[in-house]
C-alpha positions as CSV (number, residue, x, y, z in Angstrom):
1,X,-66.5,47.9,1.2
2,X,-63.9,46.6,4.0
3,X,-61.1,48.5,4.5
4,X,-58.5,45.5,4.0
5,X,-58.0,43.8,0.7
6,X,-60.3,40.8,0.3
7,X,-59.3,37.5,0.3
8,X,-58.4,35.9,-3.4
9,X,-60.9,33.0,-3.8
10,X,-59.7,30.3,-6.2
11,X,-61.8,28.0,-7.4
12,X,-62.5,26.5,-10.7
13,X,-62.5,29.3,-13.0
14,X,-60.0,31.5,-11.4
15,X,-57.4,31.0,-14.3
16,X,-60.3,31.4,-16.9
17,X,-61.2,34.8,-15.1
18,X,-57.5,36.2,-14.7
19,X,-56.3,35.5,-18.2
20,X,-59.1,37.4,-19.7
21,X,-58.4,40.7,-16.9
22,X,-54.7,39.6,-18.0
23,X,-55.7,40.6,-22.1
24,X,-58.5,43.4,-21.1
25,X,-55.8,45.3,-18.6
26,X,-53.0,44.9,-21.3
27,X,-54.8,46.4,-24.3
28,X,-57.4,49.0,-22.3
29,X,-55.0,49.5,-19.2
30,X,-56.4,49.9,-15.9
31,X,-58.8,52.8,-16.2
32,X,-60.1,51.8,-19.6
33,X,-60.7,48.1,-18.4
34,X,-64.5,47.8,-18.0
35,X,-65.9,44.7,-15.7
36,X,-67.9,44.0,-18.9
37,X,-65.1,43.4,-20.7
38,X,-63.1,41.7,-18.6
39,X,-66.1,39.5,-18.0
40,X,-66.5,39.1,-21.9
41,X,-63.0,38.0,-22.6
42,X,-63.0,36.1,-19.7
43,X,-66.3,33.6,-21.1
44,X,-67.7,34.3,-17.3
45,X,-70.8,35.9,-15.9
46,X,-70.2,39.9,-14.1
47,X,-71.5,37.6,-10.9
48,X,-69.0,34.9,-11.7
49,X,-66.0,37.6,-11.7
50,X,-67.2,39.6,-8.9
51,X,-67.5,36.1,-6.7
52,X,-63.6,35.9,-7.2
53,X,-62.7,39.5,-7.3
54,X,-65.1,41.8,-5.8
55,X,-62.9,45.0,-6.8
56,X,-61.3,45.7,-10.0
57,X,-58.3,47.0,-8.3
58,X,-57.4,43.4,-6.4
59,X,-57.7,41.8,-10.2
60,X,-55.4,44.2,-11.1
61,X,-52.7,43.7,-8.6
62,X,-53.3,39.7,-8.6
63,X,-52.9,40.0,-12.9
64,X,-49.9,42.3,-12.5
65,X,-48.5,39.5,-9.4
66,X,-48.7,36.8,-11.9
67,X,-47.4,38.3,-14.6
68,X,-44.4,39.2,-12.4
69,X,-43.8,36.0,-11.6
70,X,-44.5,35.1,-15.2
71,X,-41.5,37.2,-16.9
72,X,-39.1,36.8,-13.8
73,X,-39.5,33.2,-14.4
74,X,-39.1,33.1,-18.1
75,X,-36.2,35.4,-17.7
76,X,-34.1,32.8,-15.1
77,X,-35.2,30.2,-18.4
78,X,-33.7,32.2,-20.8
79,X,-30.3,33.0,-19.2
80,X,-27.8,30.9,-19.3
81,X,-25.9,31.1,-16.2
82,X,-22.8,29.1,-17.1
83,X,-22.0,32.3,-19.8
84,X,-19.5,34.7,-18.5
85,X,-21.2,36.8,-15.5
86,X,-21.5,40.3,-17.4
87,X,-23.4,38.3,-20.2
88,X,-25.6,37.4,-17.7
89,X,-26.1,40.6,-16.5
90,X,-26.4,42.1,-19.2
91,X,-29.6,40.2,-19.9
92,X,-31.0,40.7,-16.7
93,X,-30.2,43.9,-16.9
94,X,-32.3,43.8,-19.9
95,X,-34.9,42.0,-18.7
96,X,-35.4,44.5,-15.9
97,X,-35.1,48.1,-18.2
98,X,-38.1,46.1,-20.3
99,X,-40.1,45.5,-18.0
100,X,-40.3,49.0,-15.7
101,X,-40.6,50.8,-19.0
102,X,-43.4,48.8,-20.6
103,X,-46.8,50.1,-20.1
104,X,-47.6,47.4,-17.7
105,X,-44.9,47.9,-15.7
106,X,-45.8,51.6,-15.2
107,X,-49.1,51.2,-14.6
108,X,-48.3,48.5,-11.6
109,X,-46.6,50.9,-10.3
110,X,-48.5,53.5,-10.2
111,X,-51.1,52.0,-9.1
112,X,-49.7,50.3,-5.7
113,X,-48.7,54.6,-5.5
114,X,-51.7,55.6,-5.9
115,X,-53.7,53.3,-3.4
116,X,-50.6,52.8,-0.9
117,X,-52.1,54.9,1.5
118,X,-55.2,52.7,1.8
119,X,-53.9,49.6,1.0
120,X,-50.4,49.2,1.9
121,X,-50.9,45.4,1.6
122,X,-50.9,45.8,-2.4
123,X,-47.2,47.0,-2.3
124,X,-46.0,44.9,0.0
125,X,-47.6,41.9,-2.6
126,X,-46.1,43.4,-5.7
127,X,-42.6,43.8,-4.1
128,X,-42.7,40.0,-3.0
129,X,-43.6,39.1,-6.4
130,X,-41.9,41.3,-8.6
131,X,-38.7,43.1,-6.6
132,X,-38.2,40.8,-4.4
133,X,-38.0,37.7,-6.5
134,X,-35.7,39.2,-9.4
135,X,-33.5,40.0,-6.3
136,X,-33.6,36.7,-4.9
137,X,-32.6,35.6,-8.3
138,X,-29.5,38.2,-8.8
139,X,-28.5,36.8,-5.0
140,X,-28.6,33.5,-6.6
141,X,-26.8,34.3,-9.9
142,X,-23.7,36.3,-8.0
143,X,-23.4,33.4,-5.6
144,X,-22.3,31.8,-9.1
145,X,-20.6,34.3,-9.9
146,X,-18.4,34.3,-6.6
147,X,-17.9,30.1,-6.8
148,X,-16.0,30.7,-10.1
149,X,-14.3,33.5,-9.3
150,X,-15.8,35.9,-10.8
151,X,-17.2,38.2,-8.8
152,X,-15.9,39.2,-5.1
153,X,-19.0,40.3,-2.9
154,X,-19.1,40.7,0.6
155,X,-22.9,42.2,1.2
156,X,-25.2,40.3,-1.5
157,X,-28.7,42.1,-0.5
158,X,-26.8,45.5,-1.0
159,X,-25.2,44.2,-4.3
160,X,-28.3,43.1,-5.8
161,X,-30.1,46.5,-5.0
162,X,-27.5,48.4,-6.1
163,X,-27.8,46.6,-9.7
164,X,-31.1,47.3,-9.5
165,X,-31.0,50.9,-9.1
166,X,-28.2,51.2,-11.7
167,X,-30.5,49.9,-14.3
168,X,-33.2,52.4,-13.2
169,X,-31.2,55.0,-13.9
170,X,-32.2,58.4,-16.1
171,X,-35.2,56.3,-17.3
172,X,-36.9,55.2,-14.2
173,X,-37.1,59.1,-12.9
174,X,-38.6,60.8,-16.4
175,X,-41.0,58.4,-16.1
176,X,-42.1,58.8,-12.6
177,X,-42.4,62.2,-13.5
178,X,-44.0,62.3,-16.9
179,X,-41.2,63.5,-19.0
180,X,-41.4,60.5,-21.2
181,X,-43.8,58.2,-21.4
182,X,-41.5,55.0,-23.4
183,X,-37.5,55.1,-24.5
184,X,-36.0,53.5,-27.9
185,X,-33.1,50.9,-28.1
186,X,-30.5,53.3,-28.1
187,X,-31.3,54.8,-25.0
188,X,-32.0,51.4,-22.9
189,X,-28.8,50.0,-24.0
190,X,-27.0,53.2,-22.7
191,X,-28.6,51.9,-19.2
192,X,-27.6,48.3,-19.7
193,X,-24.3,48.8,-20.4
194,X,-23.7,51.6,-17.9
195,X,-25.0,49.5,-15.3
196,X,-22.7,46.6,-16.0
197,X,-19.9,48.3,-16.7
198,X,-20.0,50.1,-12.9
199,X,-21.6,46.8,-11.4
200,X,-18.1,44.8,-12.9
201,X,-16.1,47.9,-12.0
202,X,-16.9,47.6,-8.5
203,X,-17.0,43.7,-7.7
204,X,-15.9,41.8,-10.8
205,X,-12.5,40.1,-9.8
């Protein structure tokens, strides 16, 4: 096998092929997703998979990409923006603690860990299409925020991050480490609202 990724091929019945690795990955997760399967769910040939995805790995990371894009998407259509800016943030906020703690969200991101080493190009693709995008969008949102006075924010990149991390926190670290595997309600909202709270402590107006 090459050393670098191989190029994505699209073609006719690239959808077709990532929507069934899309259902296969989410029930079976990465190591319990056969090619057969995937190939089965998919209504394609092994041959017809491997011709767009020679390694299971790339499906993986081109699934997860999509689905990144999928649910940052859907969470910009879901938010009302003209709502008062800690409403907002408080559903990003909850968009976000979702998402990192969800199965699939672990296992993206343990798996650009695992293989970042050898392929450093599969990070840098899920940060473009996951972190990178939901910060573009919080950029966007608090440049609202600032035009109605609402916010007061010199360094956007370094505000966005910092929201970030503060809805990471406690959680993100017991599950990089294996001290929990999922949290309940009660203890994501303890995250959301922290995070807003010191977010709106710091630059709300």
């Amino acid at each position: 096998m090459a050393d670098g990724p191989p190029k994505v091929k699209r073609g006719r019945k690239f959808d077709q092929v990532l929507d069934g690795a899309r259902e296969i990955f989410m029930s079976d997760g990465f190591e319990g997703a056969s090619v057969d399967d995937i190939a089965r769910a998919a209504g394609v040939s092994k041959a017809t998979l491997y011709s767009y995805f020679p390694d299971k790995r790339f499906l993986f990371m081109e699934v997860a990409k999509s689905e990144c894009i999928r649910q940052a998407e859907a969470a910009v259509e879901t938010i009302d923006m003209s709502l008062p800016v800690g409403t907002v943030l408080t559903e990003a906020a909850w968009q976000m603690v979702n998402f990192f703690t969800s199965n699939f969200g672990q296992r993206v991101f343990r798996l650009c860990v695992a293989e970042s080493d050898r392929f450093p190009e599969l990070g840098r693709e899920f940060y473009e299409s996951g972190p990178a995008l939901v910060r573009d969008r919080l950029i966007a949102f608090m440049k609202v925020g600032i035009s109605r006075n609402e916010l007061e924010i010199d360094d956007l990149p370094l505000a966005a991050d910092q929201f970030s991390e503060l809805c990471k926190a406690d959680l993100f670290p017991r599950l990089i480490f294996s001290m929990d595997t999922s949290f309940d309600d009660t203890q994501k909202k303890r995250i959301v609202v922290g995070a807003v709270d010191t977010f709106l402590a710091r630059y709300a107006t």
